[in-house]
N, C-alpha and C positions, 0 to 999 in steps of 0.2 A: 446459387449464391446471389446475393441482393447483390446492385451497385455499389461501389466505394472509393476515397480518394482517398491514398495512407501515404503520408509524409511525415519523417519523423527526423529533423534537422539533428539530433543527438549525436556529437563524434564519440564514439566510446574508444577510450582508450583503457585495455587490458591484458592485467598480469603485471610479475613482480616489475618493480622497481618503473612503473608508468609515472609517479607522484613527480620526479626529477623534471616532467615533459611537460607541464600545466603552464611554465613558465612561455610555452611558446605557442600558449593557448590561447594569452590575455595578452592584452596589448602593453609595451612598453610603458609608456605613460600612463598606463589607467591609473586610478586611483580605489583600491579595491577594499571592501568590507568583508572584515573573513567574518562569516558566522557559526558556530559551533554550541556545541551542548556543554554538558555538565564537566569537565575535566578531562575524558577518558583519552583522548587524543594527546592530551601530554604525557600520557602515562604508558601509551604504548609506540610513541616515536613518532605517529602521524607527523603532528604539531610540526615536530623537529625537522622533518623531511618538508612537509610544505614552506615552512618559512625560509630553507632554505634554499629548494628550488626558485622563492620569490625574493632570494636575495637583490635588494638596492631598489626593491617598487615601496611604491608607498602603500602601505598595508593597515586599517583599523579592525580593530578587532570589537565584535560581539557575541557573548557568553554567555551562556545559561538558559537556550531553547532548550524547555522539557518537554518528554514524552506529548503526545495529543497538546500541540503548543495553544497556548491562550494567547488572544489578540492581545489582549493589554498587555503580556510581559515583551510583544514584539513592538508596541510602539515605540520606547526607547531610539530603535534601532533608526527609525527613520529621521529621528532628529539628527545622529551622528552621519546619515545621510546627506542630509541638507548641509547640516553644518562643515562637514567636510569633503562638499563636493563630488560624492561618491560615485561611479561611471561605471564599477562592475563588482559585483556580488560571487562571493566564493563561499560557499556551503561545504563543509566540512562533517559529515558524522552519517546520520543516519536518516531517515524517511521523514522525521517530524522536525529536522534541522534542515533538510531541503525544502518540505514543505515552508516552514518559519519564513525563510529564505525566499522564496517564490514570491509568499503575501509582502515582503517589504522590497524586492525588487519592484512588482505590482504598483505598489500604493505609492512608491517614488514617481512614477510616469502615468499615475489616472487620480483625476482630480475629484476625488469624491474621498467620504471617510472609507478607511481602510475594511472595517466590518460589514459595509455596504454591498461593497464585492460580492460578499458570500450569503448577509441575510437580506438585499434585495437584488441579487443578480445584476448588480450593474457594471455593464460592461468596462472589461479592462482595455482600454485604449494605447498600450504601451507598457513597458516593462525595462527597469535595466537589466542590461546581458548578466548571464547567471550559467557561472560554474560548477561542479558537483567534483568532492574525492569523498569516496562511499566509503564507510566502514562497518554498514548493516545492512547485508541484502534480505530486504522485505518487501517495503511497499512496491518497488519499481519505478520513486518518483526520479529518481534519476535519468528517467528515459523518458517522459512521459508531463504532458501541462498540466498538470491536476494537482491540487493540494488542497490536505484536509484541516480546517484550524478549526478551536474547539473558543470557545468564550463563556468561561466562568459565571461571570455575572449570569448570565441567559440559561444557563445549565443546555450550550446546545453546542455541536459538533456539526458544521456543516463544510462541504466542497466547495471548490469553481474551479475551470477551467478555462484555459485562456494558450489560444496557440503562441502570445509572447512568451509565458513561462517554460517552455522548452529550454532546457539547459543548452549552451551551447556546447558544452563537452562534459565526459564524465568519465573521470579513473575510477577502473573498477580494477582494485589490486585485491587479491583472495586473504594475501599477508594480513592484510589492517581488520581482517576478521576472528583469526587466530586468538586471539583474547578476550572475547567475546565470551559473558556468563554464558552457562546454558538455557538457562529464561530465555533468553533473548535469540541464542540460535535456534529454539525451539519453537519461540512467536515468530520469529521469518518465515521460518517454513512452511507453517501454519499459513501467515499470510498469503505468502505466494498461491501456496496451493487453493484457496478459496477464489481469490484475482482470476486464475485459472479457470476454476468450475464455473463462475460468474459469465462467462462467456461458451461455455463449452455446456452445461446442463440445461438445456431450455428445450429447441426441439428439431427434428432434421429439417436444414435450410439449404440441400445441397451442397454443403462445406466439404467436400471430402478433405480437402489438405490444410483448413482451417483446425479441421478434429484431430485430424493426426498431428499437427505440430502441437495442440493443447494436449493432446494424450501424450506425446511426448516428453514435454515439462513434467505432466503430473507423474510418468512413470520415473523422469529422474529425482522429482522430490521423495516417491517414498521410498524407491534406493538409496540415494546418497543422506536423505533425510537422518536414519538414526547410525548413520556413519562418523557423519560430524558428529555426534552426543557421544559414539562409542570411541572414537578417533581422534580427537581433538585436533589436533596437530598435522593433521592429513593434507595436505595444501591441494592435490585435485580433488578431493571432496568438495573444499570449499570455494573451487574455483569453479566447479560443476553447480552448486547450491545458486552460487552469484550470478551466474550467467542465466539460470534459470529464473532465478527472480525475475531480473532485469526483463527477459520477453514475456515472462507472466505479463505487464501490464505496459509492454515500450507500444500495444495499438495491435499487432500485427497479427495476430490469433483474431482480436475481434473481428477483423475484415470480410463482410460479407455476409455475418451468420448473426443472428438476433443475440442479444444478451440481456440478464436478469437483473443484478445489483439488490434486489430486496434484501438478502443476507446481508450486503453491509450499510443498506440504509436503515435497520432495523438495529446493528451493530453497534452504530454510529450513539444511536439513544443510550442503550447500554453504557458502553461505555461515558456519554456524558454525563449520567446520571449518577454513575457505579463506579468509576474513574475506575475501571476494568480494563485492561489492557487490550489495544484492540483486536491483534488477533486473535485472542480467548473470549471474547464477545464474539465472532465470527466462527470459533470453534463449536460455540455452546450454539450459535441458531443456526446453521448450516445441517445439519442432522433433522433437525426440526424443521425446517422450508423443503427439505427431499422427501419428509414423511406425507407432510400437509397436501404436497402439490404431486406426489408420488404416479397418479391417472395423467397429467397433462404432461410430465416432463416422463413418461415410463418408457418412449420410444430408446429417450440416449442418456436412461437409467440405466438403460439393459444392455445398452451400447459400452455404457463406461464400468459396468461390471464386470463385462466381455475383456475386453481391451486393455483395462490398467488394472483388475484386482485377477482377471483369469475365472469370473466367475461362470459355469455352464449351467447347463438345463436345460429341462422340458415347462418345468411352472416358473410362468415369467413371475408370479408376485412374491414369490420365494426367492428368488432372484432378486428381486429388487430388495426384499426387507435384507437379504444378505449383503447387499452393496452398500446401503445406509449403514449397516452394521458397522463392515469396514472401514467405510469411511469415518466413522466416530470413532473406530478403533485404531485407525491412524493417529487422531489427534489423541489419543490418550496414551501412544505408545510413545507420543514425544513429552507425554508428562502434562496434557495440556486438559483438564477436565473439560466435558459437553454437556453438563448438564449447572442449570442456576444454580439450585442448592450446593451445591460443590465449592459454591464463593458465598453462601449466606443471603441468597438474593432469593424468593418468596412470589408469591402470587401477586403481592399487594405492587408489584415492579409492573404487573401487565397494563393497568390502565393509566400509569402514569409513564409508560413508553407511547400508549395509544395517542392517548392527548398529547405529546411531542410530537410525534409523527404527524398530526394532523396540523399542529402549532405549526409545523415546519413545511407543511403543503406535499406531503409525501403522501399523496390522496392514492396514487394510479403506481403503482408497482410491478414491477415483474416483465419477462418476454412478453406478457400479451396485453400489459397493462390492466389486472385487473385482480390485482393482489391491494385491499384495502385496509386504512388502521387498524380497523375491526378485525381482519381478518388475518394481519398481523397480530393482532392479540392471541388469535386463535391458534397458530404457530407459536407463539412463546408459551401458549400452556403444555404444550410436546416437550419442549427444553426446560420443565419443570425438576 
């Protein structure tokens, strides 16, 4: 195992009836900006439970972070910052509503324009404290300083991270999931599970307990994974699913062992291009990065064939083509297609993901750094 420093300030508070406890999370006098998505929070009690637990604080509300948020629908938010002296941030909903949340905590406490952050890397200098009550476990930004905003105008979807945007706390109740389409409990899964691989699929680094707690997640995802679809209503299912998301990407797997991300910095384009949902852009090239890179990563191919699908043998490359198998047959048993055509997306996608990726300086890819646009082109003709 490589060196490493893993601190991860996150108080998770979880299980039923946690949302009551937020109020002694935030300080009496803040002045706090709840931020939320499209409605669904009123519709399934959230709403009603956190307002009341922040019964007698002063509370502003902003509404309508979508899916893969765009920068410009989040500016609003900072003006209602300024203008009403805002001191602490409450995120309400799901990955791209904490994300949203992160960039206007961010852009309140660093003096640059807020798109800056993410399309010239410039440093975030400070942050306001920033709450999370989860009601989609996917991404894991609930645990974790990283948020992905996407910018229309630019047709581009980029990251930053920033050890300010660490959440100070984060309920994670299984309840505020219970209502959730199955799209969406089927893109978490999906996600998580990929977050996972992205850290776990590269090559032996002496991890021994980094691999087993990543084979662990992934084996509780494809267990309990078409439980919730078959189950709905199963509450340790969903309390299983959410805890898993959450160390999918709270840091703590990665520790020690090299990790890839080309699946979702390749994903990333996809979807900004395709307004594809993210983790069905990660379902469709994940399959496709195992096949391309199949020789350098075949060590703990063979390993995660072994381990989380049960797969044996004597011919490691039959082995391997049966792993990638599964694992695309994973995402298709949550309903989640892996291949472009399947969403009407075409050859003529590959070199205008190329030229993005390059637009966007995503030159050196992969564990060894040496996964290039080009060669990510070459990888999206597999997921043809």
């Amino acid at each position: 195992m490589r060196n490493f420093t893993f601190q991860n300030p996150t108080r998770i508070l979880f299980g039923r009836g946690q949302i009551e406890n937020i109020a002694d999370e935030i300080p009496a006098d803040a002045r706090i900006l709840l931020v939320a998505g499209g409605g669904s929070i009123r519709k399934n009690g959230v709403l009603e439970q956190v307002m009341k637990a922040l019964a007698g604080r002063t509370v502003h509300e902003f509404w309508g972070v979508a899916p893969n948020p765009d920068v410009a629908a989040l500016l609003p938010a900072l003006e209602i910052v300024r203008r009403e002296s805002i001191d602490f941030v409450l995120a309400v909903g799901g990955g791209s509503v904490i994300d949203g949340a992160k960039l206007i905590a961010a852009a309140a406490r660093t003096e640059v324009e807020p798109w800056a952050i993410l399309s010239k890397g410039a440093r975030v200098t400070g942050a306001l404290p920033l709450g999370v009550v989860l009601t989609l476990p996917a991404t894991g930004s609930e645990s974790n300083g990283a948020a992905a905003i996407s910018n229309k105008e630019t047709g581009q979807k980029l990251v930053f991270i920033s050890p300010h945007c660490f959440p100070r706390f984060a309920v994670l109740d299984p309840e505020t999931t219970l209502s959730l389409p199955p799209q969406q409990v089927s893109n978490g899964i999906a996600d998580a599970f990929v977050h996972v691989v992205e850290q776990y699929l590269t090559y032996p680094a002496g991890g021994a307990l980094p691999d087993r707690l990543a084979e662990g997640v992934l084996l509780t995802l494809i267990e309990q994974g078409p439980l919730a679809l078959s189950d709905p209503q199963n509450y340790e299912v969903r309390a299983n699913l959410m805890w898993a998301a959450s160390l999918a990407l709270n840091g703590l797997i990665g520790q020690g062992v090299p990790q890839d991300w080309t699946t979702h910095h390749i994903g990333h384009e996809l979807t900004a291009l395709y307004a594809l949902d993210h983790a069905r852009s990660l379902a469709v090239v994940l399959p496709a990065v195992l096949e391309a890179r199949r020789q350098q990563k075949a060590e703990k191919l063979l390993q995660f064939g072994a381990r989380v699908f049960g797969i044996s043998g004597s011919d490691s490359a039959e082995a391997i083509d049966t792993t990638i198998a599964q694992t695309a047959g994973f995402f298709e048993s949550l309903g989640i297609p892996t291949r472009l055509s399947a969403y009407g997306i075409g050859e003529e996608a590959i070199p205008q993901i190329v030229a993005k990726l390059k637009a966007n300086r995503r030159l050196r890819m992969g564990e060894r750094l040496d996964i290039t646009p080009d060669a990510a082109g070459q990888i999206l003709a597999l997921a043809l």
